[in-house]
VEXVEXMAR-973557 format. One record per residue (C-alpha): residue number from 0; x, y, z. Coordinates in Angstrom, 2 decimals, always signed. Last residue first. Example, Ala and Ser with C-alpha at 12.3 -4.5 7.8 and 13.67 -1.06 7.14 Angstrom:
REM VEXVEXMAR-973557
  num        X        Y        Z
    1   +13.67    -1.06    +7.14
    0   +12.30    -4.50    +7.80
REM end
This chain:
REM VEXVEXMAR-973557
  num        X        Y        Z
  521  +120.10   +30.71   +78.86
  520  +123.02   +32.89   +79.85
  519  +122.38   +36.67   +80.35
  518  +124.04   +39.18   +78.08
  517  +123.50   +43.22   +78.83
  516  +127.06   +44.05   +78.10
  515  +128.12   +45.85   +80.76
  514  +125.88   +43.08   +83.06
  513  +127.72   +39.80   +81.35
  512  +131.48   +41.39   +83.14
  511  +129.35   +41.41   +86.38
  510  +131.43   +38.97   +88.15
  509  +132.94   +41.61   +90.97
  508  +136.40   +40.30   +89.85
  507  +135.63   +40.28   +86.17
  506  +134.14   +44.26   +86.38
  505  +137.32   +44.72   +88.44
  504  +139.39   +43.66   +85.77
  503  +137.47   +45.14   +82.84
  502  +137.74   +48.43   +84.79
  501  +141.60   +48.10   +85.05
  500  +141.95   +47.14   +81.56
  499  +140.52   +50.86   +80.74
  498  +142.57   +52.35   +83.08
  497  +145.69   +50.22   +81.57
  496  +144.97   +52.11   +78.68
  495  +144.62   +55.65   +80.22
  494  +147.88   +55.10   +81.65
  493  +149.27   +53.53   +78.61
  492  +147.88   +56.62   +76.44
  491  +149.77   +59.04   +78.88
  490  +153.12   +57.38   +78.85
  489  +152.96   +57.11   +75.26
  488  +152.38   +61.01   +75.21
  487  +154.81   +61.40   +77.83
  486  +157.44   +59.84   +75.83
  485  +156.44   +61.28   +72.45
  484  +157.54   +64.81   +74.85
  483  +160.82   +63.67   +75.83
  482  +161.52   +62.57   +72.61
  481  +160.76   +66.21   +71.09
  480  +162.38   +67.98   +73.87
  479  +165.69   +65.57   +73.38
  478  +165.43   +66.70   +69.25
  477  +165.38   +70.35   +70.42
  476  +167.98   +69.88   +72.75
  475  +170.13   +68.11   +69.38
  474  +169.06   +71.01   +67.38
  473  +170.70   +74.16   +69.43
  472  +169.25   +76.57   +71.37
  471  +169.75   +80.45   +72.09
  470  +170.09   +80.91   +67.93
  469  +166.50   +82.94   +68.00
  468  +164.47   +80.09   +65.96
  467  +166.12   +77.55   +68.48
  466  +164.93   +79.81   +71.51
  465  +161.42   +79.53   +69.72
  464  +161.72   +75.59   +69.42
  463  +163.26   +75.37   +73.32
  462  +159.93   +77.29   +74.33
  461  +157.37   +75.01   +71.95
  460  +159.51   +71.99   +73.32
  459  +159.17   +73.09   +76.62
  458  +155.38   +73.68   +76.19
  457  +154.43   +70.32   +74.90
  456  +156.50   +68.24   +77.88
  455  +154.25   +70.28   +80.48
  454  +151.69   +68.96   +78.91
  453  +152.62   +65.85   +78.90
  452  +153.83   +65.59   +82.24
  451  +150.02   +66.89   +83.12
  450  +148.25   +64.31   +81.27
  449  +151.04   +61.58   +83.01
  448  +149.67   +63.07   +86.33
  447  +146.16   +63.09   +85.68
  446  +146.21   +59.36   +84.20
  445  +148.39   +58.04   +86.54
  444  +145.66   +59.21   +88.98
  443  +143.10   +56.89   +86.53
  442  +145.80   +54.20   +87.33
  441  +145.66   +54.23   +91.07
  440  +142.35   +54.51   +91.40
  439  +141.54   +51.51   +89.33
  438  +144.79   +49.45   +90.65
  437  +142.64   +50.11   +94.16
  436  +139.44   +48.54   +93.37
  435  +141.49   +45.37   +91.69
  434  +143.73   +45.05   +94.90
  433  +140.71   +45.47   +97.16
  432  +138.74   +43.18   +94.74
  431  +141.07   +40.27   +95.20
  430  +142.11   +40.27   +98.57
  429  +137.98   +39.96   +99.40
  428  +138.00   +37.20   +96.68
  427  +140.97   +35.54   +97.82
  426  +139.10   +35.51  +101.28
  425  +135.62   +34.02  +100.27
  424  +137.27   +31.22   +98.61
  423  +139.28   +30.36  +101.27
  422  +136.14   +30.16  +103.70
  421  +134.48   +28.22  +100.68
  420  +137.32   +25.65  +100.83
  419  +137.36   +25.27  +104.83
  418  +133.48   +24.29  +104.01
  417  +134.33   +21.55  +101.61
  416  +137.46   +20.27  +103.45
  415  +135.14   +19.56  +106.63
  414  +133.42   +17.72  +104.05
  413  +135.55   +15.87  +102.68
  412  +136.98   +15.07  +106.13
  411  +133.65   +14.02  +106.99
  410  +132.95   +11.95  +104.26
  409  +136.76   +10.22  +104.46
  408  +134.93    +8.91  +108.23
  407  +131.84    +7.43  +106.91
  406  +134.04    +5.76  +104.24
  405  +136.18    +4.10  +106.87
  404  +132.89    +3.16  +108.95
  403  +131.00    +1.64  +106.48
  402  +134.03    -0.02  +104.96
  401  +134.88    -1.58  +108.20
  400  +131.43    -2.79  +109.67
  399  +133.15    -4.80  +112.50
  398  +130.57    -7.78  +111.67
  397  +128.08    -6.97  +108.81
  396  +124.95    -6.41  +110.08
  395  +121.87    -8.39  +109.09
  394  +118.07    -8.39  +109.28
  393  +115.36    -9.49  +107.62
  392  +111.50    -9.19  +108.89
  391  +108.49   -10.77  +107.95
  390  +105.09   -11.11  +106.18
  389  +102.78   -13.72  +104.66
  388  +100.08   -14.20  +102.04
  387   +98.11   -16.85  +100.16
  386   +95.19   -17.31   +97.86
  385   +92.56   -19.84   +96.25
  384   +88.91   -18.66   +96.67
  383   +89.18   -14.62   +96.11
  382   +87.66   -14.92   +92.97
  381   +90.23   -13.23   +91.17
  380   +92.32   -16.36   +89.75
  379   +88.74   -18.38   +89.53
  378   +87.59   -16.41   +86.62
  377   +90.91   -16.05   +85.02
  376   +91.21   -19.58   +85.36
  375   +87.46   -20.61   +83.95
  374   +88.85   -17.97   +80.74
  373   +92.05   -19.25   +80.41
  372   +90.55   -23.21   +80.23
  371   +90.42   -26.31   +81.99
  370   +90.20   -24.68   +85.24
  369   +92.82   -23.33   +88.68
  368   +93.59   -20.20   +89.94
  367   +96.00   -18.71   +92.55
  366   +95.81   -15.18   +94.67
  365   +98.79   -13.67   +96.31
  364  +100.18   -11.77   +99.36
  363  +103.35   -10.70   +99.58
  362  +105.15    -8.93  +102.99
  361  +109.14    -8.37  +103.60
  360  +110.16    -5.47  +105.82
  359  +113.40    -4.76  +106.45
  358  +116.31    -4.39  +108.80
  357  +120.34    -3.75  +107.18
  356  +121.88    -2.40  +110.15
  355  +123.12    +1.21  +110.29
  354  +126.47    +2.43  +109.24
  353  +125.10    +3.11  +105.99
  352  +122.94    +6.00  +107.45
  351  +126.46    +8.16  +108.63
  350  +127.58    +7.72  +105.14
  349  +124.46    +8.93  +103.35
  348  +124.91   +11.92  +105.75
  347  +128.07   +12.96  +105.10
  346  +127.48   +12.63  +101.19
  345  +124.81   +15.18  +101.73
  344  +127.07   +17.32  +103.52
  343  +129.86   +17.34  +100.93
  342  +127.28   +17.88   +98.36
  341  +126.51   +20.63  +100.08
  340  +129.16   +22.09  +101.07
  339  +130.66   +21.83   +97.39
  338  +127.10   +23.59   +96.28
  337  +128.38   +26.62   +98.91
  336  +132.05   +26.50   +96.70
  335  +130.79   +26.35   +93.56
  334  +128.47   +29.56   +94.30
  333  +131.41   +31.30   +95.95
  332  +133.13   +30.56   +92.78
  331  +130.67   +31.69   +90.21
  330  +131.10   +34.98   +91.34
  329  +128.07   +37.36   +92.13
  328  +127.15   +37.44   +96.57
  327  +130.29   +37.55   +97.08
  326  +131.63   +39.85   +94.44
  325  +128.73   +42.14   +94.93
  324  +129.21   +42.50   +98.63
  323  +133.18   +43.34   +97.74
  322  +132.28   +45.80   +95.13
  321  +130.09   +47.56   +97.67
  320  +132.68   +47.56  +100.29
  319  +134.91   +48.95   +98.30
  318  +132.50   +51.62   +96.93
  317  +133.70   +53.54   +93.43
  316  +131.95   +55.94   +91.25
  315  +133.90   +55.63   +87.67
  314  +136.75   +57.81   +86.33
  313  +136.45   +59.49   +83.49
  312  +138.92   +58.33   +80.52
  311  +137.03   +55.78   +78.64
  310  +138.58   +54.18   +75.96
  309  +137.39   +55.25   +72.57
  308  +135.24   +52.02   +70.69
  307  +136.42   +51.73   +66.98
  306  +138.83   +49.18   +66.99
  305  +140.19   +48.80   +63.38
  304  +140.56   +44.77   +62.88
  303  +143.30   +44.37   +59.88
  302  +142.58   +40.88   +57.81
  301  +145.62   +39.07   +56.02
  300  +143.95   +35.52   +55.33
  299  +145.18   +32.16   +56.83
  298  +142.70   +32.97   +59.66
  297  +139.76   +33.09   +57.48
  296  +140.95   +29.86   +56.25
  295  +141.27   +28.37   +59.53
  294  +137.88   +29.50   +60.58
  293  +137.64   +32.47   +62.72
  292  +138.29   +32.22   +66.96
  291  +137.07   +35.40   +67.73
  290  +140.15   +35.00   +70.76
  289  +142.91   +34.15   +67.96
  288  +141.38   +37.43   +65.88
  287  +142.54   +39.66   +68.96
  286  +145.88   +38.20   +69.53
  285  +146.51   +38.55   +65.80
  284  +145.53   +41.99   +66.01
  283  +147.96   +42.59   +69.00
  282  +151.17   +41.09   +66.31
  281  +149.95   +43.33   +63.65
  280  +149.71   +46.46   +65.93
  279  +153.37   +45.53   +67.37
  278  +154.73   +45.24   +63.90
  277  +153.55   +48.76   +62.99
  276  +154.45   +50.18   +66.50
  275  +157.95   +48.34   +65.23
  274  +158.14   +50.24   +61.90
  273  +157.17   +53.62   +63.41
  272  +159.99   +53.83   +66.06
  271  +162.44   +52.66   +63.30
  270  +161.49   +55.38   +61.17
  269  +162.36   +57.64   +64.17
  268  +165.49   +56.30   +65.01
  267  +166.38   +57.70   +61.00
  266  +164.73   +60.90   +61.90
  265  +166.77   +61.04   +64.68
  264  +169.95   +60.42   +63.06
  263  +169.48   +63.17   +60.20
  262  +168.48   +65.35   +62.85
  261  +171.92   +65.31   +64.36
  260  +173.30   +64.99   +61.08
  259  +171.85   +68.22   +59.92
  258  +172.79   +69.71   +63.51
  257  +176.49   +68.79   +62.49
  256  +176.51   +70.20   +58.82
  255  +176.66   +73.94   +60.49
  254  +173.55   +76.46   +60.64
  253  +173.80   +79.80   +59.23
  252  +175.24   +79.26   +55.69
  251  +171.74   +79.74   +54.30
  250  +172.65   +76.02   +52.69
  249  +172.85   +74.84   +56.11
  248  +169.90   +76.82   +57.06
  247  +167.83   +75.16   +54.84
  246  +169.06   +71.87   +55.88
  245  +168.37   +72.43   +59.44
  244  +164.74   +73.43   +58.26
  243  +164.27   +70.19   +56.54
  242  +165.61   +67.98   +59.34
  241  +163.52   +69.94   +61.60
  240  +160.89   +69.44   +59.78
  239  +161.61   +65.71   +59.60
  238  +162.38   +65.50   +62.97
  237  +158.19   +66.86   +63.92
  236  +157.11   +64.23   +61.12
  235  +158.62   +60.83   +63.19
  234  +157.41   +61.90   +66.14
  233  +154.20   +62.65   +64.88
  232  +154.31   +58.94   +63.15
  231  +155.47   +57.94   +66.58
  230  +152.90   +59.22   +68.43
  229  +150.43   +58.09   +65.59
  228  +151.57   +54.34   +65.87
  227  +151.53   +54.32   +69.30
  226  +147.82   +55.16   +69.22
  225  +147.34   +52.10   +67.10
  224  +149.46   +49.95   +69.71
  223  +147.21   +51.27   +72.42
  222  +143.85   +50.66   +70.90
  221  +145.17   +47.22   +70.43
  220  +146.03   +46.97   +73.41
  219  +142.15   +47.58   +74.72
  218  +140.87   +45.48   +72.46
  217  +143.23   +42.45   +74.33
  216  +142.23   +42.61   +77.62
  215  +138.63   +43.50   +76.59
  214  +138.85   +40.04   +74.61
  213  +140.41   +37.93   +77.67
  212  +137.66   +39.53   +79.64
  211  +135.21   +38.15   +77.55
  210  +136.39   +35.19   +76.99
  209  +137.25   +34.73   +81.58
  208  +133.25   +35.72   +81.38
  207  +132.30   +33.18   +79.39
  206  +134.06   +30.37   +81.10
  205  +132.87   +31.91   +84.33
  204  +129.56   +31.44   +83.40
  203  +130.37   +27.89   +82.20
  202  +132.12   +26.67   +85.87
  201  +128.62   +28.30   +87.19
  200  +126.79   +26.16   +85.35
  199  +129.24   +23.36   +86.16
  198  +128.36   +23.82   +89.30
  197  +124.39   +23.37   +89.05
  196  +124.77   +20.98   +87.57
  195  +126.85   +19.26   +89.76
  194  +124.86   +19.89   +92.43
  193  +121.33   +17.95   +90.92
  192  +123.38   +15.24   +90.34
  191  +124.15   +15.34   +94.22
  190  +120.52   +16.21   +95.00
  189  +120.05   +12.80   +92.39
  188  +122.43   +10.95   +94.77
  187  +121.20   +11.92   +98.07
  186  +117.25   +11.10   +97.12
  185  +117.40    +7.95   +98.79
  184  +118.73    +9.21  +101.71
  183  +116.01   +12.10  +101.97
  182  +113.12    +9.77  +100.69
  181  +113.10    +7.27  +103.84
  180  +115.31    +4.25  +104.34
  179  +118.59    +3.06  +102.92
  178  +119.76    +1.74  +105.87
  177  +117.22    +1.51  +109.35
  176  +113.76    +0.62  +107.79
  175  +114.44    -1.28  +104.69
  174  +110.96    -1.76  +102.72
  173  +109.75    -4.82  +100.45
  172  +106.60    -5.54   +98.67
  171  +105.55    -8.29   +96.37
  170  +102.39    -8.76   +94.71
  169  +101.58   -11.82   +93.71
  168   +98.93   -13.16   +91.12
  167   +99.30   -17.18   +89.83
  166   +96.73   -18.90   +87.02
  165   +96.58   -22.20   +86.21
  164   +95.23   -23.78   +82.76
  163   +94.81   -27.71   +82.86
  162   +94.87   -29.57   +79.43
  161   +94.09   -32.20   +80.80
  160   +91.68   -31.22   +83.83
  159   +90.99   -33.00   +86.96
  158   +94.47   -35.54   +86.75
  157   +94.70   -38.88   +87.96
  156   +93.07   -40.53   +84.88
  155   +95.83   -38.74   +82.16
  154   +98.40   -41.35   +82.24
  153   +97.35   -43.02   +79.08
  152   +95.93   -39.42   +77.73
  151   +99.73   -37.92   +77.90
  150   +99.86   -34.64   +79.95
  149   +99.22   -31.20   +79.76
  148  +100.02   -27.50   +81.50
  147   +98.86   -24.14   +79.96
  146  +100.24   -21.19   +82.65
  145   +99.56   -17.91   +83.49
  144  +102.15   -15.47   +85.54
  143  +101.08   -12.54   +86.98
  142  +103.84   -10.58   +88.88
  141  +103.57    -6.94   +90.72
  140  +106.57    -6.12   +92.70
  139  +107.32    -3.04   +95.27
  138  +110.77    -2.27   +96.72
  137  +111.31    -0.19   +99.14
  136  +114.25    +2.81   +99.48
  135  +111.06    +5.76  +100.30
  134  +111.91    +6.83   +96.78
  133  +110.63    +3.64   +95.97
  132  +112.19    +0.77   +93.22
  131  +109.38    -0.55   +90.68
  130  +108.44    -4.07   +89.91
  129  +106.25    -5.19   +86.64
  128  +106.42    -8.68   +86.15
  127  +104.31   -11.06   +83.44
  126  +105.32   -14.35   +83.12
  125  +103.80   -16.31   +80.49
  124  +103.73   -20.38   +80.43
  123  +103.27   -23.11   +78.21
  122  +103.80   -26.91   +79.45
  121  +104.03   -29.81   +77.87
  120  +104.14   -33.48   +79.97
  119  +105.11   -37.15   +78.26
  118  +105.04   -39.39   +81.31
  117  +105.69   -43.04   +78.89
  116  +105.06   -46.11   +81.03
  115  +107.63   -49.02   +81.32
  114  +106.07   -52.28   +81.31
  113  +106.34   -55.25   +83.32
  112  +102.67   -54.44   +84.71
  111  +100.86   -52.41   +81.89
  110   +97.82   -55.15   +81.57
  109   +97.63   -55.56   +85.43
  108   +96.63   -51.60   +85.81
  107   +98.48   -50.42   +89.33
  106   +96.60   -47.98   +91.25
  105   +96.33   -44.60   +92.69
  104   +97.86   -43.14   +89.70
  103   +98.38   -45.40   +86.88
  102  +101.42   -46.41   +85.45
  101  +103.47   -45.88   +88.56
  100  +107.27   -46.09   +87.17
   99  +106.71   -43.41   +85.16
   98  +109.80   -42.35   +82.23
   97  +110.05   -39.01   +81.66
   96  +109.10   -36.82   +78.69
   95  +109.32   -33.20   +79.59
   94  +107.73   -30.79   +77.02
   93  +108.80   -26.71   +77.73
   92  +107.01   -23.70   +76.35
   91  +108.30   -20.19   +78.00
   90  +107.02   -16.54   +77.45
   89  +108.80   -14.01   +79.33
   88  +107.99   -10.15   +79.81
   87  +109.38    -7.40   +81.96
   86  +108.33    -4.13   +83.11
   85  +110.58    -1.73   +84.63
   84  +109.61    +1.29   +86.86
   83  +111.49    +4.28   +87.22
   82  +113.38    +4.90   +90.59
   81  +116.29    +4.46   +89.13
   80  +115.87    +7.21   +86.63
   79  +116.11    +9.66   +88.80
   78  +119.96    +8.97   +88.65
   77  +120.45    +9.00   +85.42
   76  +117.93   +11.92   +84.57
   75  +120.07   +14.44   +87.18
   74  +123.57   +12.80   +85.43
   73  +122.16   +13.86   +81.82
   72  +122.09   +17.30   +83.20
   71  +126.07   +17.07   +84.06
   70  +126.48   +16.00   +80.56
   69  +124.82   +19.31   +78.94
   68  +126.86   +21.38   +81.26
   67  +130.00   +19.50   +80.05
   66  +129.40   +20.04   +76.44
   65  +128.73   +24.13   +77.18
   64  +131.92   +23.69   +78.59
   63  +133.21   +22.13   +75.58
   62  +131.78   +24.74   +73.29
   61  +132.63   +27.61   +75.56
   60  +136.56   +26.59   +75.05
   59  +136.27   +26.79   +71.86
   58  +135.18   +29.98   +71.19
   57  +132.54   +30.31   +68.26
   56  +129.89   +32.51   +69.22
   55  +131.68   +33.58   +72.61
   54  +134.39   +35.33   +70.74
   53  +131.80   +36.81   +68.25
   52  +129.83   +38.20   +70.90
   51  +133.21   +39.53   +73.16
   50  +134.18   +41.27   +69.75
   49  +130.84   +42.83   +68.66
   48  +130.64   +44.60   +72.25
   47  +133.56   +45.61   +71.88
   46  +133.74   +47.39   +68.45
   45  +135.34   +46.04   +65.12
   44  +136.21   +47.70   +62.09
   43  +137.41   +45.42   +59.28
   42  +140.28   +46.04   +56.73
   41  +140.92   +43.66   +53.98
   40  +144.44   +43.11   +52.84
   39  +145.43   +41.66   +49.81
   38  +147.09   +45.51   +47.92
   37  +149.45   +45.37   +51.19
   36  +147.89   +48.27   +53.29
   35  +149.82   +51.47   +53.63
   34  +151.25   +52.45   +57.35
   33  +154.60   +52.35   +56.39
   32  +154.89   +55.21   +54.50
   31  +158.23   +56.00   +53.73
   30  +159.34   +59.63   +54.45
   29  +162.81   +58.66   +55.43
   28  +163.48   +57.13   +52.16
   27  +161.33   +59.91   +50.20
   26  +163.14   +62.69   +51.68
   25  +165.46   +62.92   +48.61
   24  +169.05   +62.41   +48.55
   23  +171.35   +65.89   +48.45
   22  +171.11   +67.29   +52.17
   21  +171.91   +63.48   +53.06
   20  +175.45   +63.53   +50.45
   19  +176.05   +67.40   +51.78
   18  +176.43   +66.06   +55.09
   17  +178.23   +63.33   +54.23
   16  +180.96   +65.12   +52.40
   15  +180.84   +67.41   +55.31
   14  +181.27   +64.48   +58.20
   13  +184.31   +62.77   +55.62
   12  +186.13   +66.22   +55.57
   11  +185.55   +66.84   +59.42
   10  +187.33   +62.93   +59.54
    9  +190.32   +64.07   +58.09
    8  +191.35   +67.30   +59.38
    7  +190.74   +64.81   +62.90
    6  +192.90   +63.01   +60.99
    5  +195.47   +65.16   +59.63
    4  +195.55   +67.21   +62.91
    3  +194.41   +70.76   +62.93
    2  +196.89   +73.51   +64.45
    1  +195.42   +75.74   +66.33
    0  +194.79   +79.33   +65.74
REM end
C-alpha cells in the first residue's frame, strides 16, 4: 500500500469528523418549512376574471382616461353650442340738460330774447335683441327697442307729444356666400369634436385592454413561481431521502462518509432553491396587487393572492389570416388612425374654403312707431305705416392671402401624414399578429417537447435509483438525475406558462382581450 501523507491523512480525518457531525444533527435545519405563513398574513384566492375586474375597478390609469373621454364630449357641446341663440337685454334712462339757443321752435318769443333757455330732455329706453348664428354660416338678428322720450314744458310747443313713446322693430339678416358658407364648413369643427371622441374612446378601450393584459401577464407568473415552489420543494424532499438513506448505509458500514456529504451539499443547494421560489412568489404577488391597485393601507398589509385558475395546456384553433382580418377590422388603432383621416380631411377642406373671398349678403327690414303712450306705439309699431328696409352685398379679399394659403398648405401635409399614418398602422399590426400567431405555436410545441424531456428525465432517475440500490451507481449521479429532472419540470411549467401569456398576447393583438371575458364598455 501507499504511503498516506500527513495532510491528505489530515484532511480524510477532518471529512469523517464531519461526516459523523451531519449524520449526528437533526434534519430539522434542512427540513425547515419555509412555506408557513407569518402569524399576520391573510391569504386570498383570486381567479382571472376577478383580477382584470378589480384592476379596471380602481386602476388609475382608467380613471384619467375615463376623465379624458368625458372632456372630449364636452368639446362636441362646445362647439354646437355656437350656433345657439343668445338673447340680450338693456334698459337705459339718460336726462340731458343743454343749453337752447332757439327758445322757441319756429320762432323767437320777445319776452325770452337776451335769455338763455334751459333744453332739459329724459329719456328711457329698452333694448331687446335676440340674434342667432346659422349652420348655413349667416347671421340672423331680431331687435325691438322701445323708448319714453320728454322734454321741458317751456320748450315743449314744437313737439306732437311730450312725453312721446317710440317704438323700433328690425330684423337683421346676414349670409357669406363664398367663405364660411353652407352647413358642411360650418359644421367642420363640431365633426372634428365629434372625432375626438370618438378617438379617445378608442384610446380608453385600449387603456382597458393594455390592464387587462398587464394582469394576465402577471397571473400567469404567479402560477409559475408557485409551481416553482413545489419543484423545488420535491427537489428539496427527493435529497433528503437520499440523505437519509446514505446515512443509513453509512452506519450499515456499506456506504462511505463521501456520498453523505455529497447529499449533504445538495440538500443544502436545495434549501436555497426553495427560499428564492419563496421570494420570487412574494415579489410576483406584489406585481399582481400593484395592478388591483388596493388602498394604501391595504397595500401596507401582508396579503398572499392564491391563483386558482389552471393554465390551459391544449392548444387553440388557429387562422393567420383570420387573426389578421380581426385585428384590422378590431384594434383601437386602426380606428384612431381612419378618424385621423378624417379629421385631417375635414381640416383640408375648411382650409381650401378660407381661401375664398369674403362676399355676403346683408338685408334688414324694419317697422317704427310713434304716440303719446306704449300702448298708441305698440299699436302704430305693427301697423305697417312707418317702416324701412334695404339689402346689399360686402365683399373683401385680403391682398396676397398669406395665412390662408400657408395654412391651406400645412392641411394638406397633415393630411397626407394622416393617411401615410393609417398605412403604417395597418402594417405593424399585420407584423404584429404573425409574430404573436406564431410565438403561440411555437410555445405549445415547447410544450410537447419539454413534456417529453421530462419524462424521459423521470425514468433515468428511476433507472440510475435502482442501479444505486444494486451498488452499479453512486450518489452524486443520482443527485445530477435528480437536478436534471427539477430542470425539465421547470422547463416544462415555463413552456406551458409562456403558452398561456402567448394567448393573452395574441388575444391583445387581435383586440378581443374584452370578448374572453364577456365585458363591453358603456
Amino acid at each position: 500500500m501507499h504511503r498516506i501523507s500527513s495532510a491528505r491523512h489530515y484532511r480524510l480525518t477532518i471529512m469523517v469528523i464531519a461526516g459523523w457531525v451531519c449524520m449526528s444533527l437533526p434534519l430539522t435545519a434542512w427540513c425547515l418549512d419555509v412555506t408557513q405563513p407569518l402569524p399576520m398574513e391573510r391569504r386570498e384566492t383570486v381567479s382571472l376574471a376577478d383580477a382584470a375586474v378589480r384592476a379596471l375597478q380602481s386602476n388609475l390609469d382608467i380613471s384619467i382616461s375615463r376623465q379624458n373621454r368625458e372632456s372630449r364630449l364636452a368639446d362636441i357641446i362646445i362647439e354646437q353650442s355656437k350656433f345657439d341663440p343668445n338673447l340680450s337685454i338693456n334698459g337705459q334712462y339718460n336726462r340731458t340738460v343743454n343749453p337752447l339757443n332757439r327758445p322757441v321752435f319756429g320762432g323767437t318769443d320777445p319776452n325770452l330774447l337776451g335769455q338763455i333757455t334751459t333744453f332739459d330732455q329724459r329719456a328711457h329706453s329698452l333694448t331687446v335683441d335676440a340674434q342667432t348664428n346659422l349652420i348655413t354660416g349667416g347671421n340672423f338678428d331680431v331687435n325691438y327697442s322701445p323708448a319714453r322720450n320728454s322734454v321741458n314744458q317751456n320748450v315743449a310747443r314744437g313737439f306732437l307729444f311730450n312725453p312721446s313713446w317710440t317704438g323700433g322693430l328690425a330684423f337683421t339678416f346676414t349670409q357669406p356666400l363664398l367663405r364660411n358658407a353652407g352647413i358642411a364648413i360650418n359644421k367642420t369643427f363640431i365633426k372634428v369634436a365629434q372625432n375626438n371622441a370618438i378617438v379617445e374612446q378608442h384610446v380608453f378601450r385600449d387603456r382597458v385592454m393594455t390592464v387587462i393584459a398587464s394582469v394576465e401577464q402577471t397571473y400567469w407568473e404567479v402560477v409559475f413561481a408557485n409551481e416553482s415552489l413545489k419543484v423545488a420543494q420535491v427537489a428539496l424532499k427527493a435529497a433528503e431521502e437520499l440523505l437519509a438513506a446514505n446515512r443509513a448505509k453509512t452506519k450499515a458500514g456499506v456506504m462511505s462518509i463521501v456520498d453523505v456529504l455529497q447529499a449533504e451539499a445538495a440538500v443544502a443547494s436545495r434549501v436555497e432553491q426553495v427560499l428564492v421560489a419563496e421570494k420570487s412568489i412574494r415579489d410576483q404577488e406584489d406585481q399582481l396587487r400593484r395592478l388591483l391597485n388596493p388602498g394604501e393601507e391595504d397595500l401596507r398589509q401582508d396579503v398572499r393572492l392564491t391563483p386558482v385558475d389552471p393554465p390551459v395546456t391544449v392548444l387553440e384553433p388557429l387562422s393567420l389570416q383570420e387573426a389578421i382580418d380581426t385585428a384590422i377590422e378590431q384594434r383601437p388603432e386602426i380606428t384612431q388612425a381612419k378618424k385621423n383621416v378624417e379629421t385631417g380631411e375635414l381640416n383640408k377642406q375648411f382650409a381650401r374654403n378660407q381661401l375664398l373671398p369674403t362676399l355676403s349678403l346683408q338685408g334688414t327690414i324694419g317697422l317704427a312707431g310713434l304716440g303719446g303712450d306704449y300702448g298708441e306705439s305698440f299699436t302704430r309699431n305693427f301697423s305697417g305705416d312707418f317702416y324701412n328696409y334695404g339689402a346689399g352685398l360686402v365683399l373683401s379679399y385680403p391682398l396676397g392671402n398669406r395665412a390662408a394659403i400657408s395654412s391651406y398648405s400645412k392641411r394638406k401635409l397633415e393630411a397626407q401624414n394622416a393617411e401615410v399614418a393609417l398605412a403604417n398602422v395597418r402594417q405593424q399590426i399585420i407584423v404584429g399578429i404573425r409574430e404573436a400567431v406564431r410565438r403561440v405555436q411555437t410555445d405549445f410545441k415547447r410544450i410537447e417537447t419539454t413534456r417529453s424531456a421530462r419524462i424521459m428525465a423521470e425514468k433515468q432517475l428511476q433507472a440510475e435509483q435502482e442501479r444505486l440500490k444494486v451498488g452499479l451507481s453512486t450518489t452524486r449521479f443520482v443527485l445530477e438525475f435528480q437536478r436534471d429532472l427539477a430542470t425539465a419540470q421547470g422547463n416544462e411549467l415555463r413552456a406551458i406558462v409562456d403558452y398561456n401569456k402567448s394567448l393573452s398576447n395574441l388575444s391583445r393583438h387581435k383586440a378581443t382581450t374584452l370578448d374572453r371575458y364577456h365585458l363591453e364598455l358603456s
